[in-house]
DSSP file (Angstrom, degrees, kcal/mol; ACC not computed):
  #  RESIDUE AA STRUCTURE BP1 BP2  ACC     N-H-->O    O-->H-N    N-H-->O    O-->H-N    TCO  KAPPA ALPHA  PHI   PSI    X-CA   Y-CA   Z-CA
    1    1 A X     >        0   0    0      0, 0.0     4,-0.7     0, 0.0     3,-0.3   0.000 360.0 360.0 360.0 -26.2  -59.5   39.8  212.3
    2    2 A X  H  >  +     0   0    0      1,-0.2     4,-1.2     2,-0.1     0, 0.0   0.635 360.0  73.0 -97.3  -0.1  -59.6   43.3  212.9
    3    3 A X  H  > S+     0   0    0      1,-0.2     4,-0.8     2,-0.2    -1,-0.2   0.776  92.6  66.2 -72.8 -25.7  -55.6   43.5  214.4
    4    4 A X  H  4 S+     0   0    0     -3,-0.3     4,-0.4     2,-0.2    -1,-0.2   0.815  99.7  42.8 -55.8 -59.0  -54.5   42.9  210.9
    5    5 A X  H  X S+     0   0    0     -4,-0.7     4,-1.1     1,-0.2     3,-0.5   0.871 115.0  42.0 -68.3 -45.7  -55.7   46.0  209.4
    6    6 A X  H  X S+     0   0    0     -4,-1.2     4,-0.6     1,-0.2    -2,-0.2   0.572 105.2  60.0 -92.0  18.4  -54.9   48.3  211.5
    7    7 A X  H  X S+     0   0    0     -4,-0.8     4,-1.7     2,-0.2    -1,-0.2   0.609 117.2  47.4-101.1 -21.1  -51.1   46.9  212.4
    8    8 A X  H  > S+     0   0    0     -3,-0.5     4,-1.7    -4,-0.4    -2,-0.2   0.708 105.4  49.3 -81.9 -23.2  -51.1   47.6  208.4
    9    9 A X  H  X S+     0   0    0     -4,-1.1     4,-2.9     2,-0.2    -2,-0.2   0.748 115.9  49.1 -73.5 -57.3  -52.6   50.9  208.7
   10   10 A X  H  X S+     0   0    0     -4,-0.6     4,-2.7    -5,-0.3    -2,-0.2   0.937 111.4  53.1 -42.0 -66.8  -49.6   51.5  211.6
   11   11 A X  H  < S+     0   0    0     -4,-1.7    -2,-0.2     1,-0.2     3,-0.2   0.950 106.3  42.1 -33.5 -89.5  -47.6   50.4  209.5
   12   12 A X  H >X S+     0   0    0     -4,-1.7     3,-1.5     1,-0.2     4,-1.2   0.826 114.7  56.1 -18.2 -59.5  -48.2   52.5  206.6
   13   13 A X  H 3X>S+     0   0    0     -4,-2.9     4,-4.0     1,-0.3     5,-0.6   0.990 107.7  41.1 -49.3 -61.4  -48.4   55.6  208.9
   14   14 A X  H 3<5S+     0   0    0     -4,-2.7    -1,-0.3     2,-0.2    -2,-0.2   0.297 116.9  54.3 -80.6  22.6  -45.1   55.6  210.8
   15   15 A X  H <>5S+     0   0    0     -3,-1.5     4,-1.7    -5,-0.1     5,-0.5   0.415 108.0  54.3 -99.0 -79.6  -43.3   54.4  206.8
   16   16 A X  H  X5S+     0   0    0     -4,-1.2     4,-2.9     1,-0.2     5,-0.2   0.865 113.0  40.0 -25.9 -51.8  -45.1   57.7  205.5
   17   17 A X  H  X5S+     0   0    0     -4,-4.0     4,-2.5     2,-0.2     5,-0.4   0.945 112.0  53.0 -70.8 -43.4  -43.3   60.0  208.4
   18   18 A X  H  ><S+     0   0    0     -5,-0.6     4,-2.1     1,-0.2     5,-0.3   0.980 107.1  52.5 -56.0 -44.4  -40.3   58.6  208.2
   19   19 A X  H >X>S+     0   0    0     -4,-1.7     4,-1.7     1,-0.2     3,-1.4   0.966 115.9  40.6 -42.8 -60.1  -40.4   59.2  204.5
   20   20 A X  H 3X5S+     0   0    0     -4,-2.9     4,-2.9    -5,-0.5    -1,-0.2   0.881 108.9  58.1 -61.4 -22.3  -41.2   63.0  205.1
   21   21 A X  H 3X5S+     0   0    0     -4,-2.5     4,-1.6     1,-0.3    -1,-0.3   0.783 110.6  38.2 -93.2 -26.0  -39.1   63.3  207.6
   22   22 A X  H <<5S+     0   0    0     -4,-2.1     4,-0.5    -3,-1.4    -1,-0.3   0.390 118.3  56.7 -98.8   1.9  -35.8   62.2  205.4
   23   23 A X  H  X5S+     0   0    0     -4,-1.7     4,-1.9    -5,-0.3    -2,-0.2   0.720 106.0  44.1 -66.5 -41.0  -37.5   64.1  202.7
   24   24 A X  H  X<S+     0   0    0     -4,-2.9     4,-2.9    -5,-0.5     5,-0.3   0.987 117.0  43.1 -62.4 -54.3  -37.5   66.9  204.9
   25   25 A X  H >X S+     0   0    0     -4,-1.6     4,-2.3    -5,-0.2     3,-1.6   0.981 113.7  58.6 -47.3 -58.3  -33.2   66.2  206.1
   26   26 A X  H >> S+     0   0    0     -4,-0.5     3,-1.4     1,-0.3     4,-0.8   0.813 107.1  46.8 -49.3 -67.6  -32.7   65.5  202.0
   27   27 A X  H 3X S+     0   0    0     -4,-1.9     4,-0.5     1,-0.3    -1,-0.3   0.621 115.6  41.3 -69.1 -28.7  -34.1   69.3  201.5
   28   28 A X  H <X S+     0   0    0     -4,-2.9     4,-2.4    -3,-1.6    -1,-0.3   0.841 102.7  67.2 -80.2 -18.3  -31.8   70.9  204.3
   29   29 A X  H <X S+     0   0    0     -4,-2.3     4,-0.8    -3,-1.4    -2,-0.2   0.934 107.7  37.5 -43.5 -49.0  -29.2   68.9  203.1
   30   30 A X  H  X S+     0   0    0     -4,-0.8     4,-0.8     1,-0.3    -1,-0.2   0.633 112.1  67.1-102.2 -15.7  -29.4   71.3  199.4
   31   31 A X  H  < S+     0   0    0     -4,-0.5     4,-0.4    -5,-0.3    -1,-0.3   0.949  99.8  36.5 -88.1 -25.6  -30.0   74.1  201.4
   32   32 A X  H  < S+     0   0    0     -4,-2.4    -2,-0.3     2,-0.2     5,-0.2   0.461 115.1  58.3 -83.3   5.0  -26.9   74.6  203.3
   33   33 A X  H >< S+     0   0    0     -4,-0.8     3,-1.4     3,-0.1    -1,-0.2   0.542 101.3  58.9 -80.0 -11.4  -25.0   73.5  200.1
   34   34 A X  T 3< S+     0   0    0     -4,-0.8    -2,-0.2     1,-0.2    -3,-0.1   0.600  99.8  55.5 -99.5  10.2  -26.8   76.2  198.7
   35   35 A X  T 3  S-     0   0    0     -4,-0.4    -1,-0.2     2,-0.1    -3,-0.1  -0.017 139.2 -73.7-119.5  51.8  -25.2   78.6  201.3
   36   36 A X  S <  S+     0   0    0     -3,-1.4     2,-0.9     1,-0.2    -3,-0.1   0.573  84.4 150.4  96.5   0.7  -22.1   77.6  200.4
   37   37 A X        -     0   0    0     -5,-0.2     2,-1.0    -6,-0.2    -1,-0.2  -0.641  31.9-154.8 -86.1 118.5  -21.6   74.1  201.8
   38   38 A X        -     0   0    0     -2,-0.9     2,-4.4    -3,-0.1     3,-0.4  -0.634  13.4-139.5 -96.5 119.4  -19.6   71.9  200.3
   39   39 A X        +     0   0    0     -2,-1.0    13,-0.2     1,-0.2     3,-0.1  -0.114  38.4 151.9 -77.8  75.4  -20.7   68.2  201.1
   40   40 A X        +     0   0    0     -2,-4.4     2,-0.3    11,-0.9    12,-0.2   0.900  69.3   4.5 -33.3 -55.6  -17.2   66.0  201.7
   41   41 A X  E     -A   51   0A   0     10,-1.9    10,-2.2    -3,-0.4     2,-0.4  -0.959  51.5-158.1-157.5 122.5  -18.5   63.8  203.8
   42   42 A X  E     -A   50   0A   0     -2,-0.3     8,-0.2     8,-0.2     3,-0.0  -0.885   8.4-172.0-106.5 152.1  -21.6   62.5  205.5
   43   43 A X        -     0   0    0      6,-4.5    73,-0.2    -2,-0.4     7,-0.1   0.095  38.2-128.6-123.9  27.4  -21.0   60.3  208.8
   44   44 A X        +     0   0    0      5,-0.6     2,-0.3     1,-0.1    -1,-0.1   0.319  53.8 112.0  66.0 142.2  -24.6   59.2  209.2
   45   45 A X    >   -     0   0    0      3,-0.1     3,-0.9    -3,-0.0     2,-0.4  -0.739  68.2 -52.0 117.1-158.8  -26.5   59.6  212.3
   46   46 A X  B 3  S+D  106   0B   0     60,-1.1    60,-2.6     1,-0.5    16,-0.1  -0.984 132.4  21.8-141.6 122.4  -29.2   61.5  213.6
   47   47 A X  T 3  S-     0   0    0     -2,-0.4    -1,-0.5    58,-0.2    15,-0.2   0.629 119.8-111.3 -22.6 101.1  -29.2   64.7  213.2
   48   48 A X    <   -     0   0    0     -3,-0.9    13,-1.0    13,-0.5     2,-0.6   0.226  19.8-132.0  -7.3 144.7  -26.6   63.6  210.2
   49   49 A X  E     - B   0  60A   0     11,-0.2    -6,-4.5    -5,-0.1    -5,-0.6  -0.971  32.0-177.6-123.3 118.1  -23.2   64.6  210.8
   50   50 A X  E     -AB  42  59A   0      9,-2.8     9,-0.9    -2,-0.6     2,-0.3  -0.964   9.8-153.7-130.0 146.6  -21.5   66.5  207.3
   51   51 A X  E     -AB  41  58A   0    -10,-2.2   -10,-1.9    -2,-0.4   -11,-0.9  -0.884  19.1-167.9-117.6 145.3  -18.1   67.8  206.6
   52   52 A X  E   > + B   0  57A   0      5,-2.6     5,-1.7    -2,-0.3     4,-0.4  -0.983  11.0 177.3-120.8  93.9  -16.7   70.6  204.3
   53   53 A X  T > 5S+     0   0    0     -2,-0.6     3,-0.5   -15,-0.3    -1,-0.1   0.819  82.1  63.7 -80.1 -22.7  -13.0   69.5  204.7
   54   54 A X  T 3 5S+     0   0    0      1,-0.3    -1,-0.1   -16,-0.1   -17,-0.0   0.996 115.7  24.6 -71.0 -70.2  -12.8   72.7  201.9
   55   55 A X  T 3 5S-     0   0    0      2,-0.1    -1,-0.3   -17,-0.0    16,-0.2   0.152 108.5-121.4 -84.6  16.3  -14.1   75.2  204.4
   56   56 A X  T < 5S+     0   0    0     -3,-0.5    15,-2.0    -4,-0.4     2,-0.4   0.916  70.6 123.0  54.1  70.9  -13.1   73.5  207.4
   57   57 A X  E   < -BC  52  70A   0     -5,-1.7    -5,-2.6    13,-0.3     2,-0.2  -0.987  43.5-163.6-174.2 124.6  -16.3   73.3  208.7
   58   58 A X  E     +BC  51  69A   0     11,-1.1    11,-1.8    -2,-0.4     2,-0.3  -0.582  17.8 179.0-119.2 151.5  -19.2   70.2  210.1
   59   59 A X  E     -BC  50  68A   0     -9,-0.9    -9,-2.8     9,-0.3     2,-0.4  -0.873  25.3-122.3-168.2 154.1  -22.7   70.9  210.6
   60   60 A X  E     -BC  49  67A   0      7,-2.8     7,-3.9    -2,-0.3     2,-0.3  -0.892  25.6-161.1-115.8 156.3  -25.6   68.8  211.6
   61   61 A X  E     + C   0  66A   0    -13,-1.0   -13,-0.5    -2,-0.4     5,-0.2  -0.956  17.8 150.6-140.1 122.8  -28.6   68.3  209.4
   62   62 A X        -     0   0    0      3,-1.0     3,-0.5    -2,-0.3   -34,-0.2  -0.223  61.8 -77.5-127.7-145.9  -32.1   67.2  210.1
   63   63 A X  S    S+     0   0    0      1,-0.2     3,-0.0    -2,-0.1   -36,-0.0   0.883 127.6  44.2-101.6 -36.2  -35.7   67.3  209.1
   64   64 A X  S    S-     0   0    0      1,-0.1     2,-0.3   -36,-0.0    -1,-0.2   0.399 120.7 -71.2 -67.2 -15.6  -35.9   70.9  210.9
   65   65 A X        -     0   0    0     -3,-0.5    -3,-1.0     2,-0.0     2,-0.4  -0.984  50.5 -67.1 152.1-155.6  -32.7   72.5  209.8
   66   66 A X  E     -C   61   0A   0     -2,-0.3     2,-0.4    -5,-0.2    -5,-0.2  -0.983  21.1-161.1-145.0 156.2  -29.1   72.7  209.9
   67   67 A X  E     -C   60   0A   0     -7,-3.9    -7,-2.8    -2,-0.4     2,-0.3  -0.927  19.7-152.0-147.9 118.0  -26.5   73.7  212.7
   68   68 A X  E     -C   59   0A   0     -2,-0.4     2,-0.3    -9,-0.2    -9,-0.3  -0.869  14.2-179.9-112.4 142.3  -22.7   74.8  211.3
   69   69 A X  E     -C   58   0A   0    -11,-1.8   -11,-1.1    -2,-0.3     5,-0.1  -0.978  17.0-141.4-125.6 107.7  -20.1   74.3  213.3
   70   70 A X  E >>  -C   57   0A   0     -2,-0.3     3,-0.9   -13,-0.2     4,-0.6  -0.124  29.6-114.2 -87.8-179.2  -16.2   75.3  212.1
   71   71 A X  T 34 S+     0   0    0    -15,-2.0    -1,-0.2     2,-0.2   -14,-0.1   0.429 116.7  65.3 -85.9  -6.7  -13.5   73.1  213.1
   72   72 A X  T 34 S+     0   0    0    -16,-0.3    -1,-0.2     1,-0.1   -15,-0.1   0.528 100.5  63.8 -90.9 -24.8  -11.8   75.8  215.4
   73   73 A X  T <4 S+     0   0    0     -3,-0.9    -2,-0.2    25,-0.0    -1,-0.1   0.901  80.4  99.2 -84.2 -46.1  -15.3   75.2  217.4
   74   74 A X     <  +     0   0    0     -4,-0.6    23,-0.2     1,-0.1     3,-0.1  -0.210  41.0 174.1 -97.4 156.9  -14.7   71.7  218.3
   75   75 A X        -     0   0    0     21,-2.0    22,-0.2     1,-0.3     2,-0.2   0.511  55.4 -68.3-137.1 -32.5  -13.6   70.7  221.5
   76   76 A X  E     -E   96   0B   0     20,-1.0    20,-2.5     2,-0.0     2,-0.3  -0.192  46.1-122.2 143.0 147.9  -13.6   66.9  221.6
   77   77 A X  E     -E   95   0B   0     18,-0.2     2,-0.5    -2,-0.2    18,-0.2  -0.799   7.1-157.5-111.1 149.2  -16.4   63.9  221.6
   78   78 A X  E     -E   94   0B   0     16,-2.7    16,-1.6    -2,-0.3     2,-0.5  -0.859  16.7-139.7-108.5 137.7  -17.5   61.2  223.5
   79   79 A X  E     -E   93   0B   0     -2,-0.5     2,-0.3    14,-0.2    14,-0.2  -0.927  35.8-173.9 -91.9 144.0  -19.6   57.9  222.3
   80   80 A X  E     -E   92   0B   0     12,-1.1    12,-3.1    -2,-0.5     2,-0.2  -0.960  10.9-151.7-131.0 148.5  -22.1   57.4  225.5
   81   81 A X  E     -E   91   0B   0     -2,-0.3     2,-0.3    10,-0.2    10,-0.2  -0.677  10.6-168.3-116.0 144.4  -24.1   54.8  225.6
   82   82 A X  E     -E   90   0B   0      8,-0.9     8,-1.3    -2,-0.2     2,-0.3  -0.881  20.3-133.2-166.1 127.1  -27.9   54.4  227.5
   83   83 A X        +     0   0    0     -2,-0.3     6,-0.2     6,-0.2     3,-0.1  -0.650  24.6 174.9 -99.8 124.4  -29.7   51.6  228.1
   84   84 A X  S    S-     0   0    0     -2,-0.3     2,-0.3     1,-0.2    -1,-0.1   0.325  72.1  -7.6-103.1  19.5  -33.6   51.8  227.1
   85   85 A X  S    S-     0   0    0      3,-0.4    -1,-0.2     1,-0.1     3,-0.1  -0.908  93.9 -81.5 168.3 166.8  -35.0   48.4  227.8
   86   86 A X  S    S+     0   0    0     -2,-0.3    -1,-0.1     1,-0.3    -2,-0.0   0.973 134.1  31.1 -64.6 -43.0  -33.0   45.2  228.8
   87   87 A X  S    S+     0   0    0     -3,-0.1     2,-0.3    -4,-0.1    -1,-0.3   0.407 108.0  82.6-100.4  -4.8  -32.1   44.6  225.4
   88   88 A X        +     0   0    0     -3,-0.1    -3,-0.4     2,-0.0     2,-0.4  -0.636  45.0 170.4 -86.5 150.2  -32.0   48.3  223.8
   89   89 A X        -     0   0    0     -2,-0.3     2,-0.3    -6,-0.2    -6,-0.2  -0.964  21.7-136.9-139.9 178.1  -29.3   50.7  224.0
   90   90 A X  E     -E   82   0B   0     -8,-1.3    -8,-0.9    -2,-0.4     2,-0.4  -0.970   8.6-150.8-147.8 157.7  -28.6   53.7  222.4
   91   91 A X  E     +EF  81 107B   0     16,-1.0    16,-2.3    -2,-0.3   -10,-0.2  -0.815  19.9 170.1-121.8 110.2  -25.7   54.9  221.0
   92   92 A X  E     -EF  80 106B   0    -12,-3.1   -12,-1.1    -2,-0.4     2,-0.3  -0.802  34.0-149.4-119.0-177.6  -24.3   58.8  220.6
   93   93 A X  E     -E   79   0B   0     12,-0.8     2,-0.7   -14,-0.2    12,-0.4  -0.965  21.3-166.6-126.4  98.0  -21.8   60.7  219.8
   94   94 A X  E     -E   78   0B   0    -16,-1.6   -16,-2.7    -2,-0.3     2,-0.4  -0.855  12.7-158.7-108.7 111.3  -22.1   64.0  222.1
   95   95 A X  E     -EG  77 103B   0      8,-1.7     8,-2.2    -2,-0.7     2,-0.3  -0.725   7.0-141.5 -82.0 127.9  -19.7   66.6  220.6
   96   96 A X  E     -EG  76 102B   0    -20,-2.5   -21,-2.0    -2,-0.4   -20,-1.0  -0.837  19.3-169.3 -97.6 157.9  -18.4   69.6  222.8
   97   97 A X        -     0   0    0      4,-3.0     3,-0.4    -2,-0.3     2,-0.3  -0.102  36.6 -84.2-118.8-170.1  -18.1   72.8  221.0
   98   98 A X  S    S+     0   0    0      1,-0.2     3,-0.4    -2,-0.1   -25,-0.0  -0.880 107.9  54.6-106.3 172.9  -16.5   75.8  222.4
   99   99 A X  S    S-     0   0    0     -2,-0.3    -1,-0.2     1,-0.1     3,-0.1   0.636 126.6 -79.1  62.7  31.9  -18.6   78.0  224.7
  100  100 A X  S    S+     0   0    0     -3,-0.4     2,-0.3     1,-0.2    -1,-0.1   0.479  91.8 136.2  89.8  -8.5  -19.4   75.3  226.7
  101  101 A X        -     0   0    0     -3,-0.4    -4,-3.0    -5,-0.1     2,-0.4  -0.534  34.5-155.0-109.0 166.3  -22.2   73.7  224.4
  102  102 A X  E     -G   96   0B   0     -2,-0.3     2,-0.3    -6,-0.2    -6,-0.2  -0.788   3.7-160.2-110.6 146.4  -22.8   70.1  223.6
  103  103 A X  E     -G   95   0B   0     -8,-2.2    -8,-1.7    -2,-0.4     2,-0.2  -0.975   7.0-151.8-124.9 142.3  -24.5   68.1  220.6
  104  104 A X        -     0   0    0     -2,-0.3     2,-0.8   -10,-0.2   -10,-0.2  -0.614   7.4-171.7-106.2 157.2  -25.7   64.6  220.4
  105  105 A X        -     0   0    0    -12,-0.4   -12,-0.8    -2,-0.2   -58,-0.2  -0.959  25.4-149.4-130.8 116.4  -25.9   62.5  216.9
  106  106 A X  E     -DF  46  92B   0    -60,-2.6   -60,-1.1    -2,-0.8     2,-0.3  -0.460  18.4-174.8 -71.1 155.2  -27.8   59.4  218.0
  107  107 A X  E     - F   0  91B   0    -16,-2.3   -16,-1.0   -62,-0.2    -2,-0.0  -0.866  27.5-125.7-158.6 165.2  -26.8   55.8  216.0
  108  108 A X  S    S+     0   0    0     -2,-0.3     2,-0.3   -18,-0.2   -19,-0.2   0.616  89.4  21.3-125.1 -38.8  -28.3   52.6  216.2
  109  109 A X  S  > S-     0   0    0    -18,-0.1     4,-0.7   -19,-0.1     3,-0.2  -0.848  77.8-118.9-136.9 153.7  -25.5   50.2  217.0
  110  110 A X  H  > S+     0   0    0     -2,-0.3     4,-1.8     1,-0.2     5,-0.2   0.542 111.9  64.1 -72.6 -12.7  -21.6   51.3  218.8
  111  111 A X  H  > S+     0   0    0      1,-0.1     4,-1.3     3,-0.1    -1,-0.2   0.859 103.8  43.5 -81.1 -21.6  -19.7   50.0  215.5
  112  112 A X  H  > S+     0   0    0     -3,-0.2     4,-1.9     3,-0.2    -2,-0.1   0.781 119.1  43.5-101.6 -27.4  -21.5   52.8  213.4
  113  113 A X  H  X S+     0   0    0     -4,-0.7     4,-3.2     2,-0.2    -3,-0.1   0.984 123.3  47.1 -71.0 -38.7  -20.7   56.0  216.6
  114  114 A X  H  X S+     0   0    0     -4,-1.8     4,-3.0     2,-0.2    -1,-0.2   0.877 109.0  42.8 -37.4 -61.1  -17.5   54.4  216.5
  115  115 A X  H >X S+     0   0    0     -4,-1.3     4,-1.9     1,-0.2     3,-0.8   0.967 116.8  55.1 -55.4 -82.1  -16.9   54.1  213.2
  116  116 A X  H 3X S+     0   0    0     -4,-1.9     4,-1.0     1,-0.3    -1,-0.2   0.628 109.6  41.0  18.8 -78.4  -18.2   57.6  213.0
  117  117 A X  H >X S+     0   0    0     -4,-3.2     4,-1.2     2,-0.2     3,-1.0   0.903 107.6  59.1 -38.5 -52.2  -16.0   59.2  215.5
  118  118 A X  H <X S+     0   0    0     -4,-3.0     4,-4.3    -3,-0.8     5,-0.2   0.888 112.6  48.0 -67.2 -50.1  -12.7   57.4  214.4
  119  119 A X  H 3X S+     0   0    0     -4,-1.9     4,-0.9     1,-0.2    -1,-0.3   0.768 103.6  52.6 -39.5 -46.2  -13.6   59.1  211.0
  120  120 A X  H XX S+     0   0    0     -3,-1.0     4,-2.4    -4,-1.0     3,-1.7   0.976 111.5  51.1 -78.3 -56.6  -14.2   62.5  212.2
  121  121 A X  H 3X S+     0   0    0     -4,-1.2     4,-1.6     1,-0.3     5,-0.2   0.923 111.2  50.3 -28.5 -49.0  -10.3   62.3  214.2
  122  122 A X  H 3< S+     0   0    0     -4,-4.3    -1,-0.3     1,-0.2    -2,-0.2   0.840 113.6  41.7 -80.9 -14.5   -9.0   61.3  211.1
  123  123 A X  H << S+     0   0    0     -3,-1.7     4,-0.3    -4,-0.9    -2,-0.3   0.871 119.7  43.8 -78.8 -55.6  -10.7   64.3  209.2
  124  124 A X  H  < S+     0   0    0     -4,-2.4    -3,-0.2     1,-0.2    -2,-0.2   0.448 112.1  52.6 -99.6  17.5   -9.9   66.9  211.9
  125  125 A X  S  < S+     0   0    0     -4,-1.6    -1,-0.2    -5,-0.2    -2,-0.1  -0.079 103.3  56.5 -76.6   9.0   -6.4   65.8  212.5
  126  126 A X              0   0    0     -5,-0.2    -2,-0.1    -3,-0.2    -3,-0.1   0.661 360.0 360.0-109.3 -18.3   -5.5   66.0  209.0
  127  127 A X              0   0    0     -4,-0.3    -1,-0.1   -56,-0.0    -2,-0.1   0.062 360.0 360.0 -58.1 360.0   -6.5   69.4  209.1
């Protein structure tokens, strides 16, 4: 009797964080447009992946902040893949940058990192 309540209680908690925590992303989102970021394009993931095709210019944005990257910076990506259980994976997209450094955008599934990438190619080859 008593598993009931608190697996609802469980529940309830980890819905409440997620909420703050894409309340929190929502609110860096409007602060880096309000230093000048123009939002083109989001490609989803985690830290969020956003484009300013205007200012030639990507940044990722999460519950913590933002990290801008210009298009002169990027260097190429990989999707890698990593198995957490027999039946999990998980799916990034780890961008190199220039000066050597890397970032990962985590995604749920390989049709969405894919999808993702293919997008960002077609974005910074049009460029």
């Amino acid at each position: 009797m008593l598993r009931r309540p608190v697996f609802v209680i469980a529940l309830l908690v980890i819905l409440g964080l997620g909420y703050v925590s894409w309340q929190r992303s929502e609110q860096q989102k409007v602060t880096l447009q309000n230093d000048g970021f123009t939002l083109s394009q989001s490609l989803g993931g985690t830290p969020e992946l956003v484009i300013d095709t205007q200012a030639r210019q990507m940044a990722l944005v999460g519950p913590d902040g933002y990290e801008r990257f210009g298009f002169d910076d990027y260097r190429g990506a990989n999707i890698i893949s990593k198995e957490l259980r027999e039946t999990e994976v998980n799916y990034r997209i780890e961008l190199s940058l220039s000066q050597q450094r890397t970032r990962a955008i985590r995604f749920s599934t390989e049709w969405e990192a894919r999808r993702a990438l293919d997008r960002l190619s077609e974005i910074l080859n049009a460029q």
